[in-house]
C-alpha positions as CSV (number, residue, x, y, z in Angstrom):
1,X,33.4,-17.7,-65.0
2,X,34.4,-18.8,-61.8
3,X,31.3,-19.8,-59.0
4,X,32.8,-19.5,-55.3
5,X,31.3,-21.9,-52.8
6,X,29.9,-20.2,-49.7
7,X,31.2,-21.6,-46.2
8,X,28.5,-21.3,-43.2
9,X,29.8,-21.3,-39.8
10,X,28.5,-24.1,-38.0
11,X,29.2,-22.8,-34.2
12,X,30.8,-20.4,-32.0
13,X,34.5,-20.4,-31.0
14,X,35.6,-20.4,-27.8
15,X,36.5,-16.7,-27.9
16,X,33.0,-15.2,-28.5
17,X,31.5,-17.5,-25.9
18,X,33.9,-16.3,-23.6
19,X,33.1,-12.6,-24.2
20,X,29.2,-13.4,-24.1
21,X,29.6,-14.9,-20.7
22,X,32.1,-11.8,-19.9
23,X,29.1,-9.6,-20.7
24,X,26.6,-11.6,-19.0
25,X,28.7,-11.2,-15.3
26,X,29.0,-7.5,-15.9
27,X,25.4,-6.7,-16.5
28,X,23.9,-9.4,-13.5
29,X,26.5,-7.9,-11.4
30,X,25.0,-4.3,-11.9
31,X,21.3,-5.7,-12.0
32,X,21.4,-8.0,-9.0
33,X,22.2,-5.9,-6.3
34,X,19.3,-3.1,-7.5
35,X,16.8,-6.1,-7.7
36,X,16.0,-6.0,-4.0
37,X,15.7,-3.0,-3.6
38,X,13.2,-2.5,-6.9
39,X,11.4,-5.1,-5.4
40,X,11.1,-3.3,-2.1
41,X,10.1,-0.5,-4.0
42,X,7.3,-1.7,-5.9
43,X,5.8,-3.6,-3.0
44,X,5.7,-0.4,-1.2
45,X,3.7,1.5,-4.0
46,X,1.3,-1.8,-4.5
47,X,0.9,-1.5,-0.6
48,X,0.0,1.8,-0.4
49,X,-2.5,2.3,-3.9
50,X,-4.0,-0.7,-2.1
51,X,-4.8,1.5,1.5
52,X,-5.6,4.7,-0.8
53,X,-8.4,2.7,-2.5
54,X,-9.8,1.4,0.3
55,X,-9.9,5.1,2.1
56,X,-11.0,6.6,-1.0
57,X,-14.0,3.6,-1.3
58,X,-15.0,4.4,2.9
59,X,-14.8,8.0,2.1
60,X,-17.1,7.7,-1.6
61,X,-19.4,5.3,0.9
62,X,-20.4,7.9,3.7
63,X,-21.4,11.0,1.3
64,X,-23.0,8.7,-1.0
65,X,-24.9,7.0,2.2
66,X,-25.3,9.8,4.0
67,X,-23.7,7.9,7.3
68,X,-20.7,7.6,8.8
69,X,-18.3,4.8,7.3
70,X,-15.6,3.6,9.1
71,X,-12.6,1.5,8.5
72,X,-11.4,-0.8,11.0
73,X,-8.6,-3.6,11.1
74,X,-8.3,-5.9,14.1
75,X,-4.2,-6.1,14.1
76,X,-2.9,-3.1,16.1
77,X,-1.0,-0.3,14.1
78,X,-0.3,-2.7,10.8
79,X,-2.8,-2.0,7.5
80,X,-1.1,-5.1,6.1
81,X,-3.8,-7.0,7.5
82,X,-7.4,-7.8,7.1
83,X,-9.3,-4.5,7.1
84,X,-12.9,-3.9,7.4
85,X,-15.4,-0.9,6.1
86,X,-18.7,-0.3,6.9
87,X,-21.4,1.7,7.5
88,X,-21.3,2.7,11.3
89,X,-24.2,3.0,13.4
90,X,-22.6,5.5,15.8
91,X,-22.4,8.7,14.3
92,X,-18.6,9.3,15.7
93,X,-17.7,5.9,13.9
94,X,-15.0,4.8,17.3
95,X,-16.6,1.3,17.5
96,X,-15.7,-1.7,15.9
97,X,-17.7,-3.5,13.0
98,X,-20.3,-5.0,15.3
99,X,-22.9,-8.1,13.1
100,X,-25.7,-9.6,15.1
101,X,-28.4,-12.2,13.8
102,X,-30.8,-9.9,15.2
103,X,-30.5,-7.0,12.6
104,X,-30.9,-4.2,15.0
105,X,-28.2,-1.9,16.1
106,X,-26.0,-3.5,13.6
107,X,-22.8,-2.2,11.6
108,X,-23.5,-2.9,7.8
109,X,-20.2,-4.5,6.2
110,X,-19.2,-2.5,2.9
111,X,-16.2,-4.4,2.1
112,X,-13.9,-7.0,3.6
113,X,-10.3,-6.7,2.5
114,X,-7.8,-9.8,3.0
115,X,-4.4,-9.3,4.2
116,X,-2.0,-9.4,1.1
117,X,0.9,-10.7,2.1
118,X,3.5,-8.2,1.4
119,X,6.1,-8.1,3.4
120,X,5.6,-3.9,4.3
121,X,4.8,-1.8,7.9
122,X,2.4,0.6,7.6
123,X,1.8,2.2,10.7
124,X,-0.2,5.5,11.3
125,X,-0.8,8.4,14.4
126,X,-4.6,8.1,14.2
127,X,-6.5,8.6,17.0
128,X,-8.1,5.0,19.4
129,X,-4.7,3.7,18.4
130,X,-4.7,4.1,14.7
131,X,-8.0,0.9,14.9
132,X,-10.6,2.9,13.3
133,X,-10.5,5.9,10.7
134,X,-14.0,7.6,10.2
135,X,-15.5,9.6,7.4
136,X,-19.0,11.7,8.2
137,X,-21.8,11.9,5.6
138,X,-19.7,15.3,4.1
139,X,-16.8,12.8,3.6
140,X,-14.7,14.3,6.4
141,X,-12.9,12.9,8.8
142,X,-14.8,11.8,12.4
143,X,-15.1,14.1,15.2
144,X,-12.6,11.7,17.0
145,X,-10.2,13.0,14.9
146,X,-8.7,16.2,16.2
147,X,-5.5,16.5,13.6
148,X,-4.7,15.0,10.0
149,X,-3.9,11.5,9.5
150,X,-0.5,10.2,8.4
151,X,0.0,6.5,7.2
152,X,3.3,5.5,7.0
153,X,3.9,2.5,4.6
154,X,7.4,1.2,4.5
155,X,9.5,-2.2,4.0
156,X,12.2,-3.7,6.2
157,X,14.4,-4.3,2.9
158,X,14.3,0.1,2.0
159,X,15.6,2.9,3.9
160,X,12.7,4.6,5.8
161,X,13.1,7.5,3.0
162,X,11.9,5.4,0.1
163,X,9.2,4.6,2.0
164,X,5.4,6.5,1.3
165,X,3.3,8.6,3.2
166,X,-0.6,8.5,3.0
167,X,-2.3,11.7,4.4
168,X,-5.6,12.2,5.0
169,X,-6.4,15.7,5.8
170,X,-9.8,17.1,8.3
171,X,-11.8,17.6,5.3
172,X,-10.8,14.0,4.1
173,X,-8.9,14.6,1.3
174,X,-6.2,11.9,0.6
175,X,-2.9,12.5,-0.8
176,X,0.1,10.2,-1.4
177,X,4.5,11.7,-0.9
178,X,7.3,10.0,-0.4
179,X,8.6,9.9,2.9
180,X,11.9,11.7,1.8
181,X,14.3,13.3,4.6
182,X,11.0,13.9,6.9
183,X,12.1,13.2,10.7
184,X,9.0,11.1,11.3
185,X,10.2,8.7,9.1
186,X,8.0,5.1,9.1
187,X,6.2,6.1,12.4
């Protein structure tokens, strides 16, 4: 009876190396020029489940208080940046966040929410320049308000029709859509 010897391969030839590498150029050229664009995508959606929990958190805040909440930013027309809710001592909610030493006649901070740093517009058609949105103790939307809200949230790497809307109706209902073929586009 004859034993054969078994021969192990030590390597790759030069052949399957090439075709590996062959592969790898096909599938990076496919993958790199979505990535952008994914990227863009996804910073969009962070962006904007980010502004719907802070709404949703104002809105929760004034039925549970009772008051009018508010939520103010100090940047003109851009949610990206720091954004402020509180409790509002005016019962229309159109001031800014006011904090004294005295503790009279003072705004009472909620929440503070730092700027995040993605690289997004979200721009809106609120009323006192899209500053403030108020919620009443129902959870409505202030009597400064006179039509829904729409919060456009888009990045300068998309098309405007990837971007998201954010709604927010009289009755202060929030909703989330994509922007789509809509003619407003990203405000």
């Amino acid at each position: 009876m004859k034993i054969s010897t078994l021969r192990f391969n030590r390597g790759v030839t030069l052949v399957e190396l090439m075709i590996v590498l062959a592969i790898m150029g096909i599938l990076a050229g496919l993958i790199v020029p979505n990535y952008g664009s994914l990227i863009a995508e996804r910073t969009v959606t962070a962006e904007t489940k980010r502004m719907i929990g802070i709404l949703k958190l104002a809105r929760s805040e004034a039925r549970a208080r009772g008051a009018t909440v508010t939520v103010s930013r100090p940047a003109r027309r851009d949610w990206t940046s720091d954004v402020d809710v509180f409790e509002s001592r005016t019962s229309a909610g159109n001031a800014a966040y006011v904090a004294t030493t005295s503790g009279f006649d003072t705004d009472d901070l909620i929440k503070q929410v730092s700027r995040t740093g993605r690289k997004v517009t979200s721009r809106d058609n609120a009323a006192n320049n899209g500053d403030l949105i108020s919620f009443n103790l129902r959870g409505w939307l202030s009597s400064s308000e006179s039509r829904n809200i729409l919060i456009a949230v888009c990045s300068p790497g998309l098309e405007a029709s990837k971007g998201k809307y954010i709604e927010i109706n009289r009755v202060g209902k929030i909703r989330e859509r994509q922007i789509g073929n809509d003619n407003r586009g990203c405000l």
